[in-house]
Structure formats: C-alpha cells, structure tokens
C-alpha positions in Angstrom: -3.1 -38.0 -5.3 -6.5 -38.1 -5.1 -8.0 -38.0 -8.4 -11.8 -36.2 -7.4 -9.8 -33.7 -5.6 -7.3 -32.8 -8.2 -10.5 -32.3 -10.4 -12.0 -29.8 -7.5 -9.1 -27.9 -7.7 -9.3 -27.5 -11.2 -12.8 -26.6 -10.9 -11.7 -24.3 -8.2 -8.6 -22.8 -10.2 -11.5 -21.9 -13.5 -14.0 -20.4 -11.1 -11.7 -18.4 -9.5 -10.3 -17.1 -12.2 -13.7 -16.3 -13.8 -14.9 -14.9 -10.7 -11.7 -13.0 -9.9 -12.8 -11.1 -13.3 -16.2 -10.1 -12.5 -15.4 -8.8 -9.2 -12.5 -7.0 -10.2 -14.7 -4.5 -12.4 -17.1 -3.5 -9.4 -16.1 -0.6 -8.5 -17.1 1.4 -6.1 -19.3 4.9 -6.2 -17.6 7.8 -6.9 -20.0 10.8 -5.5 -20.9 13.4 -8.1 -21.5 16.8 -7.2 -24.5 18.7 -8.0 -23.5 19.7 -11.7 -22.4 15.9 -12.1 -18.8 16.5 -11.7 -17.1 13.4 -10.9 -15.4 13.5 -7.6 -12.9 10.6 -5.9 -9.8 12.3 -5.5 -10.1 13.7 -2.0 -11.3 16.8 0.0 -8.9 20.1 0.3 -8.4 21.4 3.8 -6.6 24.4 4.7 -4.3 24.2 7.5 -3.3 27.0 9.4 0.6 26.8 10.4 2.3 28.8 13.1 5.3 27.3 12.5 5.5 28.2 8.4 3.2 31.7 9.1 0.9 30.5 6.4 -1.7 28.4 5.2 -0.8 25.2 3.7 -3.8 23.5 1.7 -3.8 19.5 1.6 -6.1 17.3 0.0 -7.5 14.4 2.0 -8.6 11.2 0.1 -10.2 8.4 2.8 -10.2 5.3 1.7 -13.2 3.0 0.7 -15.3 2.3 2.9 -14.0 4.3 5.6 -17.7 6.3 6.6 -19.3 2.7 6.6 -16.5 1.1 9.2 -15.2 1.7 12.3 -11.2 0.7 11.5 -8.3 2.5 11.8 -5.9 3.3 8.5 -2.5 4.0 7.6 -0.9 6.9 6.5 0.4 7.9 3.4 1.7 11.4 3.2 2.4 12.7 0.1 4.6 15.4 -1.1 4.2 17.8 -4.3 0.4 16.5 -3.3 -1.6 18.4 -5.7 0.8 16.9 -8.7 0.8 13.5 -7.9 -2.8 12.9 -6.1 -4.3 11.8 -9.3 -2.0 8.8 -9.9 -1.8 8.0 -6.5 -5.4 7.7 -5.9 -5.6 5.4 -9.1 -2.9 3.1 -8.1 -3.6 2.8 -4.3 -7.0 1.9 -5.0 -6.5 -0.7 -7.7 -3.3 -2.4 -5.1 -6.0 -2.2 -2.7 -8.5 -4.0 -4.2 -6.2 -6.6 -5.1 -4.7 -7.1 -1.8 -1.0 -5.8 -2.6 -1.2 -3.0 -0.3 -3.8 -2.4 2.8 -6.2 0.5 2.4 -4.4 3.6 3.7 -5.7 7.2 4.0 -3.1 9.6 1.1 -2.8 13.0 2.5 -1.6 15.1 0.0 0.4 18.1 0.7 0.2 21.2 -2.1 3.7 22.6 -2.6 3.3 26.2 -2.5 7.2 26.7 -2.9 9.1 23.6 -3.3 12.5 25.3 -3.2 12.2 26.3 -0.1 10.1 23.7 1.9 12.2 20.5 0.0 15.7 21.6 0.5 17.9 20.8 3.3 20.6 23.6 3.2 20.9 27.2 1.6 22.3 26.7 -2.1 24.2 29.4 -3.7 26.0 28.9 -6.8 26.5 25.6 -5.8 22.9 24.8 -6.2 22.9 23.6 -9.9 26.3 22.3 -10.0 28.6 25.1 -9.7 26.0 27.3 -12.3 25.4 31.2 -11.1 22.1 30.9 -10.5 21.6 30.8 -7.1 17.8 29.6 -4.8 17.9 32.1 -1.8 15.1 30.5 -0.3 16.3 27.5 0.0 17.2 25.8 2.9 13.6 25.3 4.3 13.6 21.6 5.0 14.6 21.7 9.1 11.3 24.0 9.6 9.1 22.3 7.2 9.9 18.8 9.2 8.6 20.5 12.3 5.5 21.4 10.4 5.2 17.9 9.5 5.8 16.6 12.8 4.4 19.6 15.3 1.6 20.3 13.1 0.5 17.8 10.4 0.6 14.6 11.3 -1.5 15.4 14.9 -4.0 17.3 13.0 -4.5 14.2 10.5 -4.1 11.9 13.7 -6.6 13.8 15.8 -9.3 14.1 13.0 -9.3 10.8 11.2 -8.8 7.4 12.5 -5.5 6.2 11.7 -3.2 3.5 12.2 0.1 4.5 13.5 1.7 2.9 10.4 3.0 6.0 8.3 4.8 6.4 5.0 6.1 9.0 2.9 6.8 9.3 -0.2 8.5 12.0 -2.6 10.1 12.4 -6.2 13.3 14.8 -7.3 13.0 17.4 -4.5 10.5 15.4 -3.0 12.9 12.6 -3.0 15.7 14.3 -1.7 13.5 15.9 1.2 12.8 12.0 1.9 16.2 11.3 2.1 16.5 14.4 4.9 13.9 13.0 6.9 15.0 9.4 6.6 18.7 10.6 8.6 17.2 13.8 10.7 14.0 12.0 12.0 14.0 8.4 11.3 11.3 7.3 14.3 8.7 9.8 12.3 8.1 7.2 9.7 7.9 4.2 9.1 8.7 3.6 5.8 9.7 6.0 2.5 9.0 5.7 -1.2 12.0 7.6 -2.2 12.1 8.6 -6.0 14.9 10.0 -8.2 16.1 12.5 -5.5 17.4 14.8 -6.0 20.5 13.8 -4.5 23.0 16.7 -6.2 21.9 19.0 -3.8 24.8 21.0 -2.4 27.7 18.8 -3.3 25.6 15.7 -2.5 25.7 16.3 0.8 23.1 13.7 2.0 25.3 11.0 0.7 27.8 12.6 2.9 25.8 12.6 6.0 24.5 9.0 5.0 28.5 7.7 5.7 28.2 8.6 8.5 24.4 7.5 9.5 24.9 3.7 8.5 27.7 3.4 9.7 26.4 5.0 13.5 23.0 3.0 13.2 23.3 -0.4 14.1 19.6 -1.5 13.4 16.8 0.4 11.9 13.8 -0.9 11.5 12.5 0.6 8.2 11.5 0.0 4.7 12.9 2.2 2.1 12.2 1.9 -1.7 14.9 3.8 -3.8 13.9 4.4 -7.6 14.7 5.9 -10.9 13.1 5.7 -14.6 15.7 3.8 -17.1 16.3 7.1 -18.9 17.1 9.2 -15.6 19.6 11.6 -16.8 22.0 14.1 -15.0 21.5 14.9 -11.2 19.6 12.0 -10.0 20.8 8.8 -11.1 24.4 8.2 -10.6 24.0 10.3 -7.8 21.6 7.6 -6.2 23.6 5.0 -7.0 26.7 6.6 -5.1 23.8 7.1 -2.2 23.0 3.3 -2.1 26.6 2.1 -1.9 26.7 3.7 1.2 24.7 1.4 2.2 26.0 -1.7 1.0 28.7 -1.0 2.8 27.1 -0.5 6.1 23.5 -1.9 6.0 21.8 -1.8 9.7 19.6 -4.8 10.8 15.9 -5.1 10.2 16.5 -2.4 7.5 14.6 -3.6 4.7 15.0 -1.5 1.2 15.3 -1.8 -2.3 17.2 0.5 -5.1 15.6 -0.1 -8.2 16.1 1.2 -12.1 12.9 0.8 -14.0 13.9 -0.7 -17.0 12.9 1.2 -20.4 12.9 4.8 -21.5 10.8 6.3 -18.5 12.6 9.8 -17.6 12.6 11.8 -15.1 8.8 13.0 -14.5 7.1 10.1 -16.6 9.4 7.7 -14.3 6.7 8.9 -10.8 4.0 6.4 -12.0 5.2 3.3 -12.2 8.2 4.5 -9.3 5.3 4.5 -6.8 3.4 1.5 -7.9 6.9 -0.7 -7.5 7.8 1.6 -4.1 4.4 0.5 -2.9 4.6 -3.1 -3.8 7.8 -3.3 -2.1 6.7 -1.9 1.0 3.8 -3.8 1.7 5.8 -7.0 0.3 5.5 -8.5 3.7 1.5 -9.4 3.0 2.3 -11.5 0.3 2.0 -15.5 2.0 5.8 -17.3 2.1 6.3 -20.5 0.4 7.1 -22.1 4.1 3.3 -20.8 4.8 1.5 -22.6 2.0 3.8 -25.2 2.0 4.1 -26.2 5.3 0.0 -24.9 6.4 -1.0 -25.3 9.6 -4.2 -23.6 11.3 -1.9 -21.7 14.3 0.7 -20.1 11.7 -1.8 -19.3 9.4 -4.2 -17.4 11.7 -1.0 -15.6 13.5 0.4 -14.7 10.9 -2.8 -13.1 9.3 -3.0 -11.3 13.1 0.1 -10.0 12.7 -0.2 -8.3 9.8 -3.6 -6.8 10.9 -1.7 -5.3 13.8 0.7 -3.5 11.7 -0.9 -2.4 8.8 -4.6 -2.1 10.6 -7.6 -4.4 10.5 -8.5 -4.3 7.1 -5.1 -5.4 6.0 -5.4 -8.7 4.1 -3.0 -10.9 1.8 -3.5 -10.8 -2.0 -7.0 -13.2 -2.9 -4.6 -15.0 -5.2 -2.6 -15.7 -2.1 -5.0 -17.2 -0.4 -6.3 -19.6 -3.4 -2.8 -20.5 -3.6 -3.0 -21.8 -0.2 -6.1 -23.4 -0.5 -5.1 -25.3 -3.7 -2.1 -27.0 -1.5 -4.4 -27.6 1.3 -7.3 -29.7 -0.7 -4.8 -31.4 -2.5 -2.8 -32.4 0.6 -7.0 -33.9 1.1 -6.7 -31.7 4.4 -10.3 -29.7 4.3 -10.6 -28.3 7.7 -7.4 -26.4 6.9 -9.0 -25.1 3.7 -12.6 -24.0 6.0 -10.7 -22.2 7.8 -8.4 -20.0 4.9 -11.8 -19.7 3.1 -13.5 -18.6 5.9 -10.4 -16.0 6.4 -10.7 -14.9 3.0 -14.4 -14.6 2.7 -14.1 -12.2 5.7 -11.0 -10.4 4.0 -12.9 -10.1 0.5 -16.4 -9.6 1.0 -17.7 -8.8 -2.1 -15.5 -12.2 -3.9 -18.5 -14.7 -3.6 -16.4 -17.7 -4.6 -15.1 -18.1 -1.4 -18.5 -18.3 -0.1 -19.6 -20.7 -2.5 -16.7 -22.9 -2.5 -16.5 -22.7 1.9 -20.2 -23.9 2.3 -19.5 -27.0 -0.3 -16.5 -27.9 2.0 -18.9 -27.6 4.7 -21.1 -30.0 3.4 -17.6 -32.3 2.5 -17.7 -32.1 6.2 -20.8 -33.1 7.5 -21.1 -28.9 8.9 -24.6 -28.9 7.1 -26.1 -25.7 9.2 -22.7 -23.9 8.4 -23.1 -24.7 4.6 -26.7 -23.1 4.7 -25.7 -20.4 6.5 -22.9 -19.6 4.0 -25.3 -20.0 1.2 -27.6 -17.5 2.7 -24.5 -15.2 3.1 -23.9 -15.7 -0.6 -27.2 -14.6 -1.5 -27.2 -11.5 -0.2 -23.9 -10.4 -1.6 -25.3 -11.9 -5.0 -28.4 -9.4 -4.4 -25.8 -6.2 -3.1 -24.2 -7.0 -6.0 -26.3 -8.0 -8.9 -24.2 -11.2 -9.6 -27.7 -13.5 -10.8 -26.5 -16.0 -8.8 -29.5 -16.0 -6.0 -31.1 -18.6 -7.6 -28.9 -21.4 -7.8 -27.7 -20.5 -4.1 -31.2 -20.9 -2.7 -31.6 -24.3 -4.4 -28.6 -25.7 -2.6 -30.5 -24.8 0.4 -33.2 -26.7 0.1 -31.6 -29.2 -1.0 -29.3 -29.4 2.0 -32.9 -28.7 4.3 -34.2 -31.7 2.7 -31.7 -34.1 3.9 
C-alpha cells in the first residue's frame, strides 16, 4: 500500500471528522413570530371533510429548504398528530441532516376522537378484555380510511409537491389502525411505522385477519417496522408477538419488515420516541451504501445506484456523508482517484453546506492534472465558507493563486 496515500486518508479521516462536527451544529432558521415566539413545528390547516361531516385540523411541517427548491418530497402521515409532532419534527430533521432518512414533508393529523376514528370494529364489552365498559363509537376505522384516501392525501398531493413515496406511522390505537390499513388497503402506502398496537382489540382480531392475509399475498412490496418499549405491559406486547408469528410463518416476497423490543425500561407512551427514530431507520435502511458497493466501487454502480434511490425517495435523497467517506477511503487507498472525483463530487452536490468535500475534491483535481476544475471548486468553497461563516476564505483563495500561478 501506498504509504503517502495511507497518510491522506488519515488526514482525510481527522478532517472529516472535525468538519463533520462544525457542520453538524448549523442549523437552520427557525422563523419567529412577531412576539418572538419560536416557530418550526408546522402550520395548522383545517380541512373540511364530507366524508367525516366535520372539520379535521392537521398541522403541516415542510421540510428544509422546501420554499428555496423546486423538488418533490415524501410523505409522512402522522396519526395522534398534535401528540407526537414535536418529537417527530426533532427526529426527522436531525436523520435528515445526517443522511439516514431523505427529507420528507410530516403531515400531522389531530385526533379529535381516537376511539372512534382508530378502531376497526364496534367493541362492546369485549373492548377491554371482557371488562363492562363498553366504546359505542367505536368502529370508525373503514370511514376514516376513506377520509385518508378520498380526502387527505389528494388535498396534501394537490397543494404541496410530493413524491409519491408515502408512509404512516401510528402508536397503541394508532398502531392498531396501522395494522388495519396495512390488510384493508395495502397499495395506499408504502411503508408503516407500526408501534405497540394495540393489537387486543376485539379478541385480536387483526391477527386473525393477518392468517389469512399472508398466507393469500404472495409478494408485497412493503416495509413495515413493528415495535415495543422493553417494559410494554398488558395489551400490546405479547399480543404483537403472536401478530408477527403470523408472519414467520407465511412471509410474502419483497416484504421487508422488522419486529423489534427496545431493550430497557421504556413503557408504553415513553417507548414512541425512540420507536420512531428505530421505525425510521429501518425504513429508509436501503440508503445506507452495501459493503459489495464500497468494496467492489465502480463509477456505473455507484452513480445508478445513487439514481435509484433519488427516484424512490425524491431528488434530495442522499446516502449518509459517513457513507460516502467510507467509500472514498477504499477508493484512494485502492490509489484509484478518478473514482474518488467522482463520489466527492456526488457528495459535495448531496451535502452542500459540508465544505470538506469541496476542499478535499479540488486537491484530487489537482492530483489529476484538472487544474481549472480545482479552481473552480475552490471558488465554490469560498462562498459556502462566506454563507456560512466557516473563516476559511482565506486559505481557499491562496490555493487559487497558487494553482493560477503555475
């Protein structure tokens, strides 16, 4: 191996890292309203609905950068919205940022009687395990599909620019209304975050419907996360266990899912948080680059692969940075530079604001006699410096005229 290139990558590796901890702190503006209240979380609209005779609020939060582009997002609907939009927000944007997950638009939907809307049947005394008390409402989850289907989702799609890409996610009733929607109108979605459902409804009927769903659907082409908190107690997790088993016995092709018990003493409302920051991970698992791909690099794979992805999760969908560094590393140790130009460039494009990749692409420009391309690359990284107030403007512009010189 060639020792001045295991030294750049060692340079490379400490940079990164140092760089990969500045950036990750600049966040972006949050707007204030006109008493200085911190906004960030979304924006409330009230939907009208025929089908429900009422009006159902949701809350809308658009991801960064979405007034300043032109690209199309996923969609994450949201149940029990007005609960769960604060950690949601929190966690998509920081997976975002870090390339786990592609930015997404979270439309959150207020619960205005979660009895009625979540549950797939009428419950009587059966409704709390045999108990008296009985939920005369429920039973609502057939109409409040169509109002998802007829009346939500072509509102969002019509107003916003999405991606076709859709998701939903839901905990305890939530859950359970996940699973309903996962047998009754599979093609709706595209994946689910499913967690602690609450999978004692009625006798567990859904794992009775789920014998025979699997077993009638050969191939489904969905990812599913199934999860509950380490301290789960009655009603949820045995009763998800019994669910998944169902599946084990009778798991259709291209059906990608997960049942997972966090470890630790997260019950059954605590457990949500880290529930969806594992669902999501799962989901998006797919953007994370194979072994075989930074192993066995070449410039064709690479740049289908990172096609691909754009074209199902929308064109701001990029691998994690570490990913990419990963790749890099492999490729200037392997002494193969042009591969590295082109993941740097790649990367650069994917994290604008990470200035290493600038820095480092013009110097392997310059490896490679591509002078006007280092310059240019140096210029770029001047501006983000400025946009960004990273101080580094000055040593940028002397490697310009020192490259101008020669």
């Amino acid at each position: 191996m060639n020792y001045k290139l295991v030294k750049i990558s060692l340079s490379l590796i400490f940079f990164i890292f140092f760089q990969f901890s500045t950036n990750a702190q600049l966040a972006d503006k949050i707007e204030l309203t006109e008493d200085n209240q911190l906004l960030g979380l979304g924006t409330q609209y009230i939907l009208k609905s025929e089908i429900l005779q009422e009006d159902r609020p949701i809350i809308i939060s658009l991801p960064n950068g979405y007034e300043e582009s032109e690209a199309n997002y996923p969609v994450l609907y949201l149940l029990d919205g007005l609960g769960n939009i604060k950690h949601e927000v929190g966690t998509v944007e920081l997976l975002t940022e870090s390339g786990i997950i592609p930015p997404m638009i979270i439309v959150a939907i207020e619960s205005l009687d979660r009895a009625r809307d979540l549950t797939p049947s009428n419950a009587g005394e059966d409704a709390y395990a045999g108990t008296d008390t009985d939920i005369p409402q429920s039973g609502g989850a057939p109409k409040f599909l169509q109002f998802l289907e007829r009346e939500l989702i072509p509102y969002i799609e019509s107003s916003f620019r999405t991606h076709p890409y859709r998701l939903l996610e839901g905990h305890s009733f939530g859950g359970l209304f996940s699973t309903y929607v996962l047998m009754n109108k599979p093609e709706l979605f595209n994946a689910f975050i499913i967690q602690a459902p609450a999978l004692w409804w009625n006798k567990e009927e859904m794992t009775a419907q789920a014998k025979e769903f699997f077993n009638s659907n050969d191939s489904l082409d969905k990812s599913v996360y199934f999860g509950t908190g380490g301290a789960e107690g009655w009603g949820m997790r045995q009763e998800l266990t019994r669910y998944v088993d169902v599946i084990k016995q009778n798991p259709p092709k291209n059906f990608r899912w997960k049942h997972e018990e966090i470890p630790g003493d997260e019950a059954h409302d605590d457990s949500r948080l880290l529930l969806n920051y594992y669902g999501l991970k799962f989901v998006f698992s797919d953007l994370k680059a194979s072994e075989g791909l930074q192993k066995k690099y070449n410039d064709e794979a690479f740049l289908k692969g990172e096609q691909e992805l754009r074209e199902k999760y929308g064109q701001n969908a990029r691998r994690p940075a570490s990913d990419y560094v990963s790749i890099i590393i492999e490729l200037l140790n392997a002494e193969n530079s042009l591969g590295a130009i082109t993941v740097y460039k790649r990367a650069a494009e994917a994290y604008p604001k990470y200035i290493m990749f600038l820095n480092t692409l013009a110097t392997l420009y310059e490896k490679t006699n591509q002078i006007d391309k280092a310059i240019e690359t140096y210029k770029s990284a001047i501006e983000v410096s400025k946009k960004l107030k990273l101080g580094n403007e000055e040593g940028y512009q002397k490697e310009i005229e020192r490259l101008e010189k020669n």
